[in-house]
TORKOL-4160 file (C-alpha; in steps of 0.2 Angstrom, whole numbers, padded with zeros to 4 digits, m for minus):
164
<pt num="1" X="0430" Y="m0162" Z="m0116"/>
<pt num="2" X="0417" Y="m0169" Z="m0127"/>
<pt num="3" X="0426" Y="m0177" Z="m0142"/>
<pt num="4" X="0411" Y="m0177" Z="m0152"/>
<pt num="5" X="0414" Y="m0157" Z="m0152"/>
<pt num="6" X="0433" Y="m0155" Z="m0152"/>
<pt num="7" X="0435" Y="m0170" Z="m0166"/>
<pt num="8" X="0439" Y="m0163" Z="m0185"/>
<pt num="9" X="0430" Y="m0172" Z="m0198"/>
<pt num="10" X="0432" Y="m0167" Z="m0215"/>
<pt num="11" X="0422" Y="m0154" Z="m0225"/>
<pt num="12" X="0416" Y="m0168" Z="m0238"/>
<pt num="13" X="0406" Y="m0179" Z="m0223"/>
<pt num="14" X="0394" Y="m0178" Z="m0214"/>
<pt num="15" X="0389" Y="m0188" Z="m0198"/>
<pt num="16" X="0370" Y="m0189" Z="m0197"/>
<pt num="17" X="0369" Y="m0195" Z="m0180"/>
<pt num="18" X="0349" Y="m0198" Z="m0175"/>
<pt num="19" X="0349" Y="m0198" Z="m0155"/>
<pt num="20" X="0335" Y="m0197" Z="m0143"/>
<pt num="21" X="0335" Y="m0193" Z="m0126"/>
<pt num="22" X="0328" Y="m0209" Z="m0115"/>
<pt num="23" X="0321" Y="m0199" Z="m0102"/>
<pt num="24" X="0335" Y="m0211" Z="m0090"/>
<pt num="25" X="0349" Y="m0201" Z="m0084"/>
<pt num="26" X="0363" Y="m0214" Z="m0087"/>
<pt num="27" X="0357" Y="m0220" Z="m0105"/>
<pt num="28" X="0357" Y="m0203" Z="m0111"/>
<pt num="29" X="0375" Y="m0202" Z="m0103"/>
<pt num="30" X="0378" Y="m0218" Z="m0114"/>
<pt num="31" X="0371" Y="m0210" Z="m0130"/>
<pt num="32" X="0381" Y="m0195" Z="m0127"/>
<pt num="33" X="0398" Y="m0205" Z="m0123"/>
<pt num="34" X="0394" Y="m0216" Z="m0140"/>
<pt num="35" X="0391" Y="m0201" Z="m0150"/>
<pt num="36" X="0408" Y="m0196" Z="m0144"/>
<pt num="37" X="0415" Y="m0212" Z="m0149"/>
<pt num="38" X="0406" Y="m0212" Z="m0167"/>
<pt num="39" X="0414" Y="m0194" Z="m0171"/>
<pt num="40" X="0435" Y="m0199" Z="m0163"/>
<pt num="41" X="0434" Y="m0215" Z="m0174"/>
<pt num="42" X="0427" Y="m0207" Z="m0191"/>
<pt num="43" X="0442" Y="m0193" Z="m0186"/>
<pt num="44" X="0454" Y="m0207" Z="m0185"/>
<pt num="45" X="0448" Y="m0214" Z="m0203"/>
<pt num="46" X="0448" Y="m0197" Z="m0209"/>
<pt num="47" X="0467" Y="m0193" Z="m0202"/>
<pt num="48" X="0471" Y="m0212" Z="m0209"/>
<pt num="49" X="0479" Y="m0215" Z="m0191"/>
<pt num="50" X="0473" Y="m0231" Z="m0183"/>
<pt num="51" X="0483" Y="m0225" Z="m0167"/>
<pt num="52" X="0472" Y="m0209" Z="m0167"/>
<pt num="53" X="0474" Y="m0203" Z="m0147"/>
<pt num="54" X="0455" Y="m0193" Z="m0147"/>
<pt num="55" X="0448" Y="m0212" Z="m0149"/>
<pt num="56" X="0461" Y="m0221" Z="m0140"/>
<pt num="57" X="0456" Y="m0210" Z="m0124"/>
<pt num="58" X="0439" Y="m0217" Z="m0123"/>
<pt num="59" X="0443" Y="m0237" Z="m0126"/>
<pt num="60" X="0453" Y="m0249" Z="m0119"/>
<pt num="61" X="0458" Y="m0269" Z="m0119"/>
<pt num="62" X="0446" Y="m0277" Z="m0135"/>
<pt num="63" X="0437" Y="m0262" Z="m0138"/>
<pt num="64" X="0454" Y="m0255" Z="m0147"/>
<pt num="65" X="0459" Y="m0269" Z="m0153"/>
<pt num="66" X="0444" Y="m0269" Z="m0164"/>
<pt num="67" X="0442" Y="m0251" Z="m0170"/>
<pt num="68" X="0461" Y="m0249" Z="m0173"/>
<pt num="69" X="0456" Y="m0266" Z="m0184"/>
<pt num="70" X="0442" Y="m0256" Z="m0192"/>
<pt num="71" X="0451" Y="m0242" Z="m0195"/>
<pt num="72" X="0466" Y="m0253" Z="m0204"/>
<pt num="73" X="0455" Y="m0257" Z="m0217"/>
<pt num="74" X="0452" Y="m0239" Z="m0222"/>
<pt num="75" X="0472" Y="m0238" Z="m0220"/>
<pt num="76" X="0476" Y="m0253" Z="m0233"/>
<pt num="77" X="0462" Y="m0250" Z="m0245"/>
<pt num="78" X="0469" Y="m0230" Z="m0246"/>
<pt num="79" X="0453" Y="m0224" Z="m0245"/>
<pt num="80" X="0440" Y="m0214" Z="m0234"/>
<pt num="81" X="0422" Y="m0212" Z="m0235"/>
<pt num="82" X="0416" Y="m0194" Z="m0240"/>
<pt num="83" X="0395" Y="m0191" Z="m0242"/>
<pt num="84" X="0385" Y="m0194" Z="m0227"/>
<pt num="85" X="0384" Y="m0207" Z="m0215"/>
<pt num="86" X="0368" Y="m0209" Z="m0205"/>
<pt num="87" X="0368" Y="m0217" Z="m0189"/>
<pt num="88" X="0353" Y="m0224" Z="m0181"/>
<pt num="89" X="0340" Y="m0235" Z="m0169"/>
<pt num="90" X="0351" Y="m0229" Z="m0153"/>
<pt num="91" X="0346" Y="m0243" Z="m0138"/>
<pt num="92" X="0355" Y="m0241" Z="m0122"/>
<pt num="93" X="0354" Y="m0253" Z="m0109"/>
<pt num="94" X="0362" Y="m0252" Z="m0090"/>
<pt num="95" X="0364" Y="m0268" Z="m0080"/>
<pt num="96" X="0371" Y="m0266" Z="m0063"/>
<pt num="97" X="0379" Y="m0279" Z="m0052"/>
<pt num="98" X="0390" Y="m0279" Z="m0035"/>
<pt num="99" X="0403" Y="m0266" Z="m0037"/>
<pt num="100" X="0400" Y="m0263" Z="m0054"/>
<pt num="101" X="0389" Y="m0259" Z="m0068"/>
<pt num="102" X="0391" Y="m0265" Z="m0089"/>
<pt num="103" X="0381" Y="m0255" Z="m0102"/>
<pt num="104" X="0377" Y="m0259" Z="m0120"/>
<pt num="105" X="0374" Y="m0247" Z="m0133"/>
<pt num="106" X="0369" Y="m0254" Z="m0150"/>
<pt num="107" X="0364" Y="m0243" Z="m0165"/>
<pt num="108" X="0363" Y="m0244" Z="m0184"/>
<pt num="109" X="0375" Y="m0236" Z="m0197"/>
<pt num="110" X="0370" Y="m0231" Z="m0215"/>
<pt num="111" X="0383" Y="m0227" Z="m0227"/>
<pt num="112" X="0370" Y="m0231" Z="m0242"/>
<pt num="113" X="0376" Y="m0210" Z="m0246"/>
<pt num="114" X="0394" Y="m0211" Z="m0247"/>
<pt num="115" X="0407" Y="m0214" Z="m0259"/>
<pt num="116" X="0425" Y="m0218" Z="m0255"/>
<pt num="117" X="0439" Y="m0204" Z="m0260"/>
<pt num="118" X="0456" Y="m0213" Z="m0265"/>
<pt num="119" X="0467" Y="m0202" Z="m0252"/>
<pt num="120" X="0482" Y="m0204" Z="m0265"/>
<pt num="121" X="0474" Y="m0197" Z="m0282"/>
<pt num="122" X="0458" Y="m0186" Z="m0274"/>
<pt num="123" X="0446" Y="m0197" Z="m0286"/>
<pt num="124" X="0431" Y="m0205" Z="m0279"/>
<pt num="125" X="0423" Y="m0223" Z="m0283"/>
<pt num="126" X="0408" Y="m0231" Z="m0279"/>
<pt num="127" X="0408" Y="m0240" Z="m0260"/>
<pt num="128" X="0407" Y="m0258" Z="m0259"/>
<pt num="129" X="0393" Y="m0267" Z="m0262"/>
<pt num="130" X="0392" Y="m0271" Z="m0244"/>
<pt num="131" X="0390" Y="m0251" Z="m0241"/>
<pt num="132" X="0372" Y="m0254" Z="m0246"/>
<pt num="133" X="0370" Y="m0265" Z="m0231"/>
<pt num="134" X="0369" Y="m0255" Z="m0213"/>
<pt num="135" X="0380" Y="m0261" Z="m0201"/>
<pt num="136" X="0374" Y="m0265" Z="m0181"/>
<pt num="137" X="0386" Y="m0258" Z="m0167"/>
<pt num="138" X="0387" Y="m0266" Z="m0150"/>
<pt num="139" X="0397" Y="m0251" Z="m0137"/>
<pt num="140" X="0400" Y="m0262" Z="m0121"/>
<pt num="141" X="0404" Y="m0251" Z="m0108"/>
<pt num="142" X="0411" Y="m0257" Z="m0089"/>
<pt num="143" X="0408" Y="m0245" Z="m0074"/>
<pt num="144" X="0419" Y="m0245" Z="m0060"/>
<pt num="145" X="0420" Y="m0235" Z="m0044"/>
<pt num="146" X="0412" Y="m0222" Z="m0054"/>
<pt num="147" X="0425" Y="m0224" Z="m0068"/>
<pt num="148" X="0416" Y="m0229" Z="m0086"/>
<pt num="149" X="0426" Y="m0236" Z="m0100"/>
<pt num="150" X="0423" Y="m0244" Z="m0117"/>
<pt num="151" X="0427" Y="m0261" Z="m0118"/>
<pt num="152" X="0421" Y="m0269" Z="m0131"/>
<pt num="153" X="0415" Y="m0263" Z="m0148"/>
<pt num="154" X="0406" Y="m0276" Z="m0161"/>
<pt num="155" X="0401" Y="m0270" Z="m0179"/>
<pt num="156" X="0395" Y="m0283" Z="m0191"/>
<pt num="157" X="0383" Y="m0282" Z="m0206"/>
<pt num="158" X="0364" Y="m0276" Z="m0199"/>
<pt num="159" X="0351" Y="m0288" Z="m0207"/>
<pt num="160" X="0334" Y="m0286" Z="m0199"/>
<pt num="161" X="0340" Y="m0276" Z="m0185"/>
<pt num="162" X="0345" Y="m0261" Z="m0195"/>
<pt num="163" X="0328" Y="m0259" Z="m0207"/>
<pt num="164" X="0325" Y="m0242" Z="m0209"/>
């Protein structure tokens, strides 16, 4: 199953998500588990469920510690992005060692086209001022015996590394 096909995102957002293919078998396998990964969480903060099971498949240990953290945020502010959201600058990067392999993805997020729709009254308000600022994912990935899980997930504000 690929969650980036079976996850339901609302009518009112789009998820812009700019991939290109590496040319490197793994890393495009990388790109296409993050992709997955981008579209179970924006389910999550669309269905306001920081226990969403589609995303919760995909992580373990840190890694879902952090996006249910993430996704809380959305939960206590009683709000959801609606607009587009353009995510972007995909790198991927495999690193083996004895018996196992760790992978990062890092990648750029852009809600500078959103607005934020008050889930209790239907209205929508302007994003916070730090909406204009992308934020920079890190997806650090563990593989092993052929098993690949997300273990970490890092999203901070962009600066340089996120200029357009």
């Amino acid at each position: 199953m690929n969650p980036s096909t079976s996850a339901s995102i609302p009518g009112d957002l789009t998820l812009d998500v700019v991939l290109t293919s590496t040319g490197n078998a793994a890393e495009d396998a990388l790109l296409s588990n993050t992709k997955s990964l981008i579209y179970a969480y924006e389910q999550a903060v669309a269905r306001a469920n920081p226990n969403d099971s589609l995303y919760q498949s995909m992580v373990s240990g840190p890694a879902s510690v952090s996006i249910e953290s993430e996704i809380q945020g959305f939960v206590k502010a009683g709000q959801r992005p609606v607009g587009v959201i353009r995510f972007y600058a995909f790198d991927a990067a495999v690193h083996a060692y004895s018996g196992f392999s760790a992978a990062d993805v890092t990648f750029c997020e852009d809600n500078s086209r959103t607005e934020m729709l008050v889930t209790s009254s239907g209205a929508t308000t302007a994003p916070p001022t730090s909406a204009s600022t992308p934020s920079y994912w890190d997806v650090g990935y563990l593989t092993r015996n052929g098993k690949s899980s997300i273990q970490s997930v890092v999203i901070r504000p962009g600066g340089s590394a996120c200029t357009q």
